[in-house]
N, C-alpha and C positions, 0 to 999 in steps of 0.2 A: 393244368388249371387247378387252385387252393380252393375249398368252397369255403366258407362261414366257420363251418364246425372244424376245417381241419387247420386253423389260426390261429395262432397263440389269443386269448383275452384283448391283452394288452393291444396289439397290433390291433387286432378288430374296434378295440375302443378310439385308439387313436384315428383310424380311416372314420368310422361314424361320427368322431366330433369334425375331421374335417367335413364329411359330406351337409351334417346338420349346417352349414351357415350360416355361422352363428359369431363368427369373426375368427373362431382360431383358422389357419390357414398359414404358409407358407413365411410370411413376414411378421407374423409375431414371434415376441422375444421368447415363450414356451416351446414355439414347433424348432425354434434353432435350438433351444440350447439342448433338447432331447437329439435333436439329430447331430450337432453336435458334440456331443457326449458318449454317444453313442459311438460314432466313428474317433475319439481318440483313443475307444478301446484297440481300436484293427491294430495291428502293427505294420503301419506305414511310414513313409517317410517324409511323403509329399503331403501330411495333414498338418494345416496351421490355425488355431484360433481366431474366429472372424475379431477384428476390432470391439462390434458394438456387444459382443458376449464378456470382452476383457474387461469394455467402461462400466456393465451391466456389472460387473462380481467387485469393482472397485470400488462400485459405488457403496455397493454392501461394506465394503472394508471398510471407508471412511466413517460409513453412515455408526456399524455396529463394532468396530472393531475385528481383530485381526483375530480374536474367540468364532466372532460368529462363521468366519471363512472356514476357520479347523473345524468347526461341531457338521457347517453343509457339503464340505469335501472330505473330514475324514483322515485318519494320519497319514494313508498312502505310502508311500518309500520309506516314510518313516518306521514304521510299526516292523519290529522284529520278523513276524512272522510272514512279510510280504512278497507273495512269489509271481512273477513275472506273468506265467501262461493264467496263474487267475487273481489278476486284478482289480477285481471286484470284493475279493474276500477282506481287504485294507478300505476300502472307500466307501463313502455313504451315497456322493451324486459328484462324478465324473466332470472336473470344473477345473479351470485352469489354475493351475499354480502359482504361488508367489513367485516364484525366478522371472517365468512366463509373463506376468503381468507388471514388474519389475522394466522389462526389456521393450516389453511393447508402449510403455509410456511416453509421454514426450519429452526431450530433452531437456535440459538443468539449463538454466544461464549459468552460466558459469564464469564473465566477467561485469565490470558495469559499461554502459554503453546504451546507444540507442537502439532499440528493435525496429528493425528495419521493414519487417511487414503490418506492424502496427504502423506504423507513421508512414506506409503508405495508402493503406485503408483509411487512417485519420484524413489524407489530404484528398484523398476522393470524397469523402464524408465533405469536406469544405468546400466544394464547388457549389453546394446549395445553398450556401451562406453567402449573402449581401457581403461585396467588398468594401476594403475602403479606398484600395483606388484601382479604378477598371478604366484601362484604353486599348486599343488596338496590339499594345505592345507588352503589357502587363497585367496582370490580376493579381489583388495582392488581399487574402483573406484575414483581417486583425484574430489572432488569439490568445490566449490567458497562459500560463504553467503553475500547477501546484507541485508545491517538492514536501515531503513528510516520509519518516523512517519508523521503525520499528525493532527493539530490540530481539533478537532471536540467541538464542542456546551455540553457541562458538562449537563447531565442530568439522569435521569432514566426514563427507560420505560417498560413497563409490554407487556413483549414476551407469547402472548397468545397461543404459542406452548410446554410451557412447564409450563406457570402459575408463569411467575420468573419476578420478578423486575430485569432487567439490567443497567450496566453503571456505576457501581459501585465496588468496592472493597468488601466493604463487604455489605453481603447478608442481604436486606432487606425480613426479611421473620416472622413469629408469634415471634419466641425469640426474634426478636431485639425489637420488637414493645414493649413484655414485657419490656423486659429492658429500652428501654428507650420510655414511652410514651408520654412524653413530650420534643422529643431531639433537644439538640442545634444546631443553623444554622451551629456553626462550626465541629460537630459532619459527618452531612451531606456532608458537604462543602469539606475537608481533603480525604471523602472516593469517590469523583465525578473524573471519567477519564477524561482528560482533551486531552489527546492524544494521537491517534493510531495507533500502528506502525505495521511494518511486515516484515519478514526473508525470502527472496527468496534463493531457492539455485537453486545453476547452473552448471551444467558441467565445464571442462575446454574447450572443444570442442565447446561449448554453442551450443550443439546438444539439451539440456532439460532441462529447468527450470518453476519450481513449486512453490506456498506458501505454507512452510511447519509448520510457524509458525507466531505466534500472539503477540505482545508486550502490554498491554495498560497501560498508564503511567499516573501519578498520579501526582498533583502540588509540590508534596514534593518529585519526584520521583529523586535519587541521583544517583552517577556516579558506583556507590558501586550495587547499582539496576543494573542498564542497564547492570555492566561486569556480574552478576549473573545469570540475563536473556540472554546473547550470553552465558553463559560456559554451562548453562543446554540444551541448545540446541543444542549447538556442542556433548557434550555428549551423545544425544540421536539419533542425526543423524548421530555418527558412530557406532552405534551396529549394531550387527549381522541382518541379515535380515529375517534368520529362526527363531530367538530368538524375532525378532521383531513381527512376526505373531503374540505370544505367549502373545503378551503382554496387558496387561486391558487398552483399549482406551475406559473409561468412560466421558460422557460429552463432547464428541468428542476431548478432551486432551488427553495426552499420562500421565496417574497417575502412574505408576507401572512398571520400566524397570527390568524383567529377565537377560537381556543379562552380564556377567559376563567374562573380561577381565582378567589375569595376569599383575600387573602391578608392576616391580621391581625396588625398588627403589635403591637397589645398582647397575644395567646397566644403571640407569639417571645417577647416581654421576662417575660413571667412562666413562661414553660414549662410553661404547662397554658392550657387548652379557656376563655377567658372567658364570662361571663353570657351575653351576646349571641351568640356563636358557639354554646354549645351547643346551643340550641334545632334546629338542623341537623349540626352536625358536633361529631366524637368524638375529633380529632385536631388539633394545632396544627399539622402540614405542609402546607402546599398541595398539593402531589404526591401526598399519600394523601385529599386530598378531591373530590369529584363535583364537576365544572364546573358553572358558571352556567346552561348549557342545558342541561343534562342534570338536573339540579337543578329548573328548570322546568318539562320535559316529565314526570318522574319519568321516566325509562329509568335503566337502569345504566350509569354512568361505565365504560368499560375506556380502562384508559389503562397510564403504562409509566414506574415509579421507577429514577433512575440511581443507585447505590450503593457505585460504585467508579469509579475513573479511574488509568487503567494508563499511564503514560508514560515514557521514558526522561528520566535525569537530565541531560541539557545544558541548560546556564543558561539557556536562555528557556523551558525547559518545568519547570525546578526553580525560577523567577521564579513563573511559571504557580500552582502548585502551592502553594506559600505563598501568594501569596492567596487561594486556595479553601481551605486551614487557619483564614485568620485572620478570616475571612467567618464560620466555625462560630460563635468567639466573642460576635460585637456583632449575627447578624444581619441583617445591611444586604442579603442577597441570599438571597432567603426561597428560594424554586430549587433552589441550591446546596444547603441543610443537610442532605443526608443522602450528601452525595458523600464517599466518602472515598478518600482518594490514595496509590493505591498504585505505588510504582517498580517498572519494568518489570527481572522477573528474568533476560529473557533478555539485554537491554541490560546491566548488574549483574556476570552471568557473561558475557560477553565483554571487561567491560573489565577484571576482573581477571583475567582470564587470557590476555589479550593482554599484559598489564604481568609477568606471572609468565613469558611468553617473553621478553622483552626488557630488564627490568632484574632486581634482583636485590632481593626482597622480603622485610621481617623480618616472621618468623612464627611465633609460640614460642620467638623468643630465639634462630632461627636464620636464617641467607640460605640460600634456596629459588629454581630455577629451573627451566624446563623443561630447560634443556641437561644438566642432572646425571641424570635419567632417561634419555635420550635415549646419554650416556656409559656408564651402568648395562647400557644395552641390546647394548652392542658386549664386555661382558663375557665371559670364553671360560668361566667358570665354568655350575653349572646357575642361580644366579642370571639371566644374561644369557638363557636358554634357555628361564626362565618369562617374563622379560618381554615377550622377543618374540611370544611368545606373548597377553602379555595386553594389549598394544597395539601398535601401529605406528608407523611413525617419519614419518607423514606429518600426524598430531594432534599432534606434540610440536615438528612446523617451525612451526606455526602460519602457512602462506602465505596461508592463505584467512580474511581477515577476517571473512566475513560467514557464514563457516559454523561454526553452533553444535554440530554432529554433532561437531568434535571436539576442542570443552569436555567433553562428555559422557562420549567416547571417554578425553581426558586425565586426566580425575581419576573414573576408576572405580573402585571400591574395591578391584576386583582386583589393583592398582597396589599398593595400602597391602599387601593382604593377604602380597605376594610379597616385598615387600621387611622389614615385619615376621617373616616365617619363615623368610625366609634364612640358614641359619648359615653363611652367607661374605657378613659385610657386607662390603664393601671400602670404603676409604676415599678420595674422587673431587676428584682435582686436574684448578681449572678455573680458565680465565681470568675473571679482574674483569670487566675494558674488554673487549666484540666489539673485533675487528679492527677493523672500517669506521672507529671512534675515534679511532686512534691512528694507521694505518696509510694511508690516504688522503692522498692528494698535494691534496685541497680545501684550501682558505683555511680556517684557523680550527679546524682538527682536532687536538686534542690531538698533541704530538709530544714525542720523545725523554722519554719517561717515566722518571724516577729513582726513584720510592719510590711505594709504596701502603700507606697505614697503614686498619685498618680497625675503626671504633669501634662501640659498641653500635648506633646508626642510623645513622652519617653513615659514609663511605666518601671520606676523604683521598687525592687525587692530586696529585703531588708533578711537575710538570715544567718544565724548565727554570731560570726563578726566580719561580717563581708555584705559588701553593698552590689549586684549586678541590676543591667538597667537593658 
């Protein structure tokens, strides 16, 4: 038996914070990671890092960087002088390693496709959601898809959770090295993601929205691509949902869909229910009718109508976009017919109001720009006194592209209100051409400007002996 006195400090402090009751105890993140840390000194073989101690040191990494991990664990293996029986002589606090935290992550997508455990939790989420059409035989929940990408850094990386080179198209792995062991920069080049997109789907209630899918797009990647990637997706996020259990989500994609619809093509061409189909169904859509198993078994179909597609306008998703329009016409992608394609407003309102900062836009028969508010606002009158008031002069620079807070902020109505009730309009002398135009020592920059003539749309500049408009 140990008394009091004959126990290290430490040990004694650690047993009196637990006995005080005072919350540290057994399930806080402190008593693990001491015990923890402790035991990866032993030299065993059967000790492995709990999970929540990994997402605990990862967080750190993300939060402080990859400085802060080395300064609280210390060089370890690294440091020259680091000898195995001690340990401790290299390290500051006994923490898991980058390899270690590396391996115990979650897996990389590593192709595009649907996730298959997302868009199975979405479709449970939809059973609280009001249908739009509920019978004995089917449930059919309406929902939304938002598609938008993001450009990211073209590279490959080795996801040490599954031993795979990612970031790629195609799969660097022993065959390709055969094949090509000497291969061209453009080989590489052609198969490198250059942008990552993602399918949100949403109630119409916008009670529940999920990412159910993954786009990643390639420098060559064509408008022919992107419809290909929304039709497979639509298609798999309206099957069955007992059919969808069933189905092989290897690779965390969805490879393998069972679920099997009736789809007649003589109820498209005539737009009603034929002889033969009515004897079971009351609809010519596939998407609102009961699968083929479920139709056998008799249970009720719950399954999930996509009804809209939200995308921004750049030419390969406004490519996209006209062919699921011209598909409503003939038919030919039975699926499809009930999608319809709406342009993303928030994409809509930042590109005209980025073009309202930077050139000079006819609108009502007159040129409008943000710089004319932005001069309004330096007004010593009370005009200049309401408007600083009703906005700031950091929505009117527009420096930050991607923030839409201030679109919102720029054309609030309060704006209209201030400058209609003013009784001191003043009248705002402004330059055509920005500086940077004209006034830059670049190649090619407009110089020695002589004349601006300025016509109902076109805007004549006069320099040198050359006319551009």
């Amino acid at each position: 038996m140990l008394f009091w006195e004959e126990l290290d400090p430490l040990t004694a402090a650690v047993q009196q914070a637990i006995d005080a009751d005072n919350g540290f105890n057994s399930e806080h993140i402190f008593y693990k990671i001491i015990k923890h840390s402790l035991k990866s000194l032993q030299k065993s073989n059967q000790f492995e890092w709990p999970l929540e101690i990994i997402q605990f040191f990862s967080s750190l990494e993300a939060h402080g960087g990859q400085k802060v991990c080395n300064l609280l664990r210390g060089p370890g293996k690294v440091d020259k002088q680091y000898d195995e029986n001690k340990p401790m002589m290299s390290l500051n606090i006994p923490l898991p390693t980058k390899t270690t935290r590396q391996r115990r992550k979650q897996p990389s997508v590593k192709s595009n496709g649907v996730i298959g455990k997302n868009l199975e939790t979405f479709m449970n989420l939809c059973q609280a959601t009001p249908p739009i059409v509920t019978s004995t035989q089917v449930r059919v929940v309406p929902i939304c898809l938002a598609r938008d990408a993001m450009a990211i850094k073209p590279s490959g990386d080795l996801d040490l959770s599954s031993n795979l080179i990612v970031g790629l198209a195609k799969p660097i792995d022993l065959q390709f090295v055969k094949d090509n062991p000497y291969p061209e920069p453009d080989i590489i080049r052609e198969n490198l993601y250059t942008e990552a997109g993602a399918i949100i789907a949403s109630t119409l209630d916008n009670k529940a929205s999920l990412h159910i899918a993954h786009d990643f797009l390639l420098h060559r990647t064509s408008g022919d691509d992107v419809y290909n990637t929304v039709s497979n997706t639509v298609k798999i996020a309206q099957c069955c949902l007992d059919c969808f259990k069933r189905t092989n989500c290897q690779s965390v994609t969805v490879t393998d869909l069972t679920c099997k619809t009736e789809e007649c093509q003589i109820c498209l061409d005539i737009e009603a229910v034929c002889d033969r189909c009515s004897e079971s169904y009351d609809t010519i859509y596939p998407q609102l009718r009961p699968c083929l198993q479920c139709l056998a078994t008799n249970t009720q179909c719950k399954k999930l109508a996509v009804l809209g597609l939200s995308m921004d306008c750049e030419s390969n998703n406004a490519h996209a976009m006209r062919i699921i329009s011209s598909s409503h016409d003939n038919s030919e992608v039975p699926h499809m017919a009930l999608v319809n394609c709406l342009p993303d407003a928030v994409h809509a309102g930042k590109k005209l109001y980025r073009a309202s900062a930077n050139w000079w836009l006819f609108i009502g028969g007159y040129r409008v720009n943000n710089c004319m508010i932005r001069s309004l606002r330096q007004f010593e009158r009370s005009l200049g006194d309401n408007l600083r008031q009703a906005v700031g002069d950091k929505p009117l620079r527009n420096r930050d592209r991607m923030d839409y807070g201030s679109i919102l902020q720029g054309t609030d109505k309060e704006i209209s209100r201030v400058l209609s009730e003013s009784p001191h309009y003043p009248s705002v002398t402004m330059t055509v051409l920005p500086d940077p135009f004209f006034s830059s020592k670049t190649q090619g920059i407009l110089k020695s400007i002589s004349d601006i003539c300025l016509g109902k749309k076109v805007l004549l500049v006069s320099y040198l002996n050359a006319i551009c408009c």
